[in-house]
C-alpha positions as CSV (number, residue, x, y, z in Angstrom):
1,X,-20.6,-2.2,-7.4
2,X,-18.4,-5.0,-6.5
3,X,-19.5,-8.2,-6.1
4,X,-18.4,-10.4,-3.0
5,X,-17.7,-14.4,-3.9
6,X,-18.4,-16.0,-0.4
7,X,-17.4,-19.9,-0.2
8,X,-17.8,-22.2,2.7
9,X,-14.8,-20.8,4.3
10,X,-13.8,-17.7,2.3
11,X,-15.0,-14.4,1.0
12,X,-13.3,-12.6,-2.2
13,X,-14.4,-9.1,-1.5
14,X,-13.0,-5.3,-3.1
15,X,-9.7,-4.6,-1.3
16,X,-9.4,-2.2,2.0
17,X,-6.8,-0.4,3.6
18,X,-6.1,-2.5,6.3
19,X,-5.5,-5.3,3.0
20,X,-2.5,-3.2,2.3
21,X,-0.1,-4.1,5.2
22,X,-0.2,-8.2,4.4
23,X,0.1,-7.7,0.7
24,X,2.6,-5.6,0.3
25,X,4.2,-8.2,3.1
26,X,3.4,-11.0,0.5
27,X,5.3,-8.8,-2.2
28,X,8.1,-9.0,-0.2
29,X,8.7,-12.4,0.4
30,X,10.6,-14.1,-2.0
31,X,9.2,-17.5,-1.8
32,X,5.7,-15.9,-2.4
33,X,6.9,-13.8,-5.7
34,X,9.6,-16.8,-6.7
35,X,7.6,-17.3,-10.1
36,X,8.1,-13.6,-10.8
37,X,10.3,-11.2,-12.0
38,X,11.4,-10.1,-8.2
39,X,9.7,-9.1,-5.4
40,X,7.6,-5.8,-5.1
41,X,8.3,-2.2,-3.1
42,X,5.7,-1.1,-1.1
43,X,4.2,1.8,-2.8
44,X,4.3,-0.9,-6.3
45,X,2.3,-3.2,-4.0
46,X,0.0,-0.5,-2.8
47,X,-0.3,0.5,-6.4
48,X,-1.3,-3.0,-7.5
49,X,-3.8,-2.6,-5.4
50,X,-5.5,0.5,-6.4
51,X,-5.2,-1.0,-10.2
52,X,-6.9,-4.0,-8.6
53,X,-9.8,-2.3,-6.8
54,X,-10.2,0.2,-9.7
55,X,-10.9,-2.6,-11.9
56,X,-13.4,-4.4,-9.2
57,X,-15.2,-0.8,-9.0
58,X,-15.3,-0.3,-12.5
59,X,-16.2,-4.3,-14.2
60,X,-17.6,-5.2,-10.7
61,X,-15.1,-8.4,-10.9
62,X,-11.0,-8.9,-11.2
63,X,-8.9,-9.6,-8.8
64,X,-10.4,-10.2,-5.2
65,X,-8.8,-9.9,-1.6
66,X,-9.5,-13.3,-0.2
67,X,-10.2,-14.1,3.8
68,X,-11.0,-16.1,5.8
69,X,-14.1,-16.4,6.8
70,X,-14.2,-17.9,10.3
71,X,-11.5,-15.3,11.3
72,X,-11.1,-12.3,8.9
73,X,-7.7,-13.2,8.0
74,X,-6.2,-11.1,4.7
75,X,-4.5,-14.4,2.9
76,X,-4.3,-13.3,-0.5
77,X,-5.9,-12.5,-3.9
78,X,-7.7,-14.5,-6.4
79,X,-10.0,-14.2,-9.2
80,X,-10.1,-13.8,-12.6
81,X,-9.0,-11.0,-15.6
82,X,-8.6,-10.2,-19.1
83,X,-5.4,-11.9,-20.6
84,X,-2.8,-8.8,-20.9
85,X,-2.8,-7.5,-24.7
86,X,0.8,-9.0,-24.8
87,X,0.1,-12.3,-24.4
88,X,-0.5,-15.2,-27.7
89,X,-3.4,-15.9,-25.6
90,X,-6.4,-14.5,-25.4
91,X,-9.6,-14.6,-23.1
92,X,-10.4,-14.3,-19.4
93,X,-7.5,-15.5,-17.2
94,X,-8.5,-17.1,-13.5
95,X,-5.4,-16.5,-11.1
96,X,-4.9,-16.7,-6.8
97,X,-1.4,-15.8,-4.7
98,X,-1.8,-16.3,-1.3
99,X,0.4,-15.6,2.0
100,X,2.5,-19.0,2.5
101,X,0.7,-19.3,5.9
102,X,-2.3,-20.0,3.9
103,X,-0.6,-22.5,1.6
104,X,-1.9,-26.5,2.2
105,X,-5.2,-25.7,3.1
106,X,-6.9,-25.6,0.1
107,X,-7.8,-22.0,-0.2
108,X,-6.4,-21.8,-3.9
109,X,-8.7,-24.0,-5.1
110,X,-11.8,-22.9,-3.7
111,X,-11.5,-19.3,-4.5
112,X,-10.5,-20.5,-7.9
113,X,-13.4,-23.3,-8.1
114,X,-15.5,-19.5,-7.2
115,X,-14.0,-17.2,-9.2
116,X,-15.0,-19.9,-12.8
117,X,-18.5,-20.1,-11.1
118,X,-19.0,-16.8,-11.4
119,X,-17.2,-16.6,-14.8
120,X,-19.6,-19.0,-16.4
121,X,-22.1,-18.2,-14.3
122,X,-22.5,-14.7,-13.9
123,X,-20.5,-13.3,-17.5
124,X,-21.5,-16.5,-19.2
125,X,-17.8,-17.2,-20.5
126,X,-17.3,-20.2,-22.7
127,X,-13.7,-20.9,-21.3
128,X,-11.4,-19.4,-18.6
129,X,-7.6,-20.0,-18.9
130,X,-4.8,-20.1,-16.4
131,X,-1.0,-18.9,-17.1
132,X,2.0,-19.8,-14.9
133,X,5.8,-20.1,-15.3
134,X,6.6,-23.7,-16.4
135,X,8.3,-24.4,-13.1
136,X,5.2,-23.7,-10.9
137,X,4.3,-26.8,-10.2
138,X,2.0,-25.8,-7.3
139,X,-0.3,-23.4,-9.2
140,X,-0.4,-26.5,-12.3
141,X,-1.4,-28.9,-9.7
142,X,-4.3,-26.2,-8.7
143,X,-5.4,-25.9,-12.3
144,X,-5.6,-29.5,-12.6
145,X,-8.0,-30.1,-9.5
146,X,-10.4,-27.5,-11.1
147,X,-10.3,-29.4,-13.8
148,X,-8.4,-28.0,-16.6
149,X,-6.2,-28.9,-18.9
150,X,-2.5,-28.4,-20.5
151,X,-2.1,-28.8,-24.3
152,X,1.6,-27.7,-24.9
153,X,0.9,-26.2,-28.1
154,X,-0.5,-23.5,-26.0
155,X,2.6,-22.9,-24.2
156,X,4.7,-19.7,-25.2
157,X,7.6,-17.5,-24.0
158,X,5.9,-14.4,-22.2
159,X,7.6,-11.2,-23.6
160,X,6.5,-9.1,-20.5
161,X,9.5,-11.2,-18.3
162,X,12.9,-11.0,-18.6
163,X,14.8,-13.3,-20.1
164,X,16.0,-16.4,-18.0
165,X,13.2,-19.3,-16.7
166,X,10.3,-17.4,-15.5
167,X,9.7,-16.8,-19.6
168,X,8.3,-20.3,-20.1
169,X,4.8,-19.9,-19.7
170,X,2.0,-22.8,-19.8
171,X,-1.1,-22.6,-20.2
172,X,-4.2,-24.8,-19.0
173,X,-7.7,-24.3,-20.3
174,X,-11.3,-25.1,-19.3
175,X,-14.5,-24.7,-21.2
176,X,-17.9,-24.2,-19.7
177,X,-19.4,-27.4,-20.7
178,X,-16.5,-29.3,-18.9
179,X,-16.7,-27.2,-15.9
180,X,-21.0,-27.5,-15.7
181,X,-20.5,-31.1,-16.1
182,X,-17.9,-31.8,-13.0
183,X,-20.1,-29.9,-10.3
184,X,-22.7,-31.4,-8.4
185,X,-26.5,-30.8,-8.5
């Protein structure tokens, strides 16, 4: 069964059909994919989605379809996932992508902020990492709200990307103890 993550103003639920449209539009758009390799076809983004709500169905957690509450608006994905096998790093990764309409508004960091809770909480992890290209400065800033922190003896060149800028990875960590001390009673 897949577990829902509701927030004050957004739910990270499994995926549905009508999710499809909006992410595959997200795919598309080059600003939303400029940390990545390129941008995605639709039947790759469709695909990334059955992967996604496979893994939600099968673990009960992963990668969740985030909206917004007050309206039902698809904005994007967060959540959180083994590190790929390729990686240097290992452990449970916490990520987000949203639409650009739903950039500034905080959303990142509360489905983030929900997707450790439930990490530490609910599968009792003892740390959750985050990976990004060295350039995304946005998705560092979000890590460092949540608390976490950059040691750049962590950082590595990802062999899954190309070679060229987007292989300059960084990594920020955060430890359950760290993350149980900074929230409120």
């Amino acid at each position: 069964m897949t577990t829902q993550l509701r927030t004050e103003r957004l739910l990270l639920r499994g995926w549905r059909e009508s999710d499809l449209a909006p992410w595959a539009e997200m795919n598309a758009d080059p600003e939303v994919r400029e940390h990545f390799p390129g941008v995605l076809s639709r039947e790759e983004s469709d695909a990334s989605v059955a992967r996604f709500q496979g893994e939600l169905e099968r673990r009960g957690w992963g990668w969740w379809a985030v909206e917004v509450r007050g309206t039902g608006e698809f904005v994007g994905f967060a959540g959180l996932d083994p590190v790929e096998d390729e990686l240097p790093v290992e452990g449970v990764e916490a990520g987000w992508r949203l639409a650009r309409s739903a950039w500034g508004h905080g959303y990142a960091t509360e489905a983030a902020r929900a997707a450790l809770e439930f990490g530490f909480d609910s599968l009792d992890l003892t740390e959750i990492v985050a990976i990004t290209t060295a350039s995304n400065l946005r998705s560092q800033a979000v890590m460092r709200r949540l608390g976490m922190t950059h040691d750049p003896a962590d950082d590595f060149e990802d062999p899954t990307v190309p070679p060229g800028p987007l292989r300059s990875s960084v990594v920020h960590r955060l430890p359950r103890d760290r993350f149980s001390a900074a929230r409120p009673e």
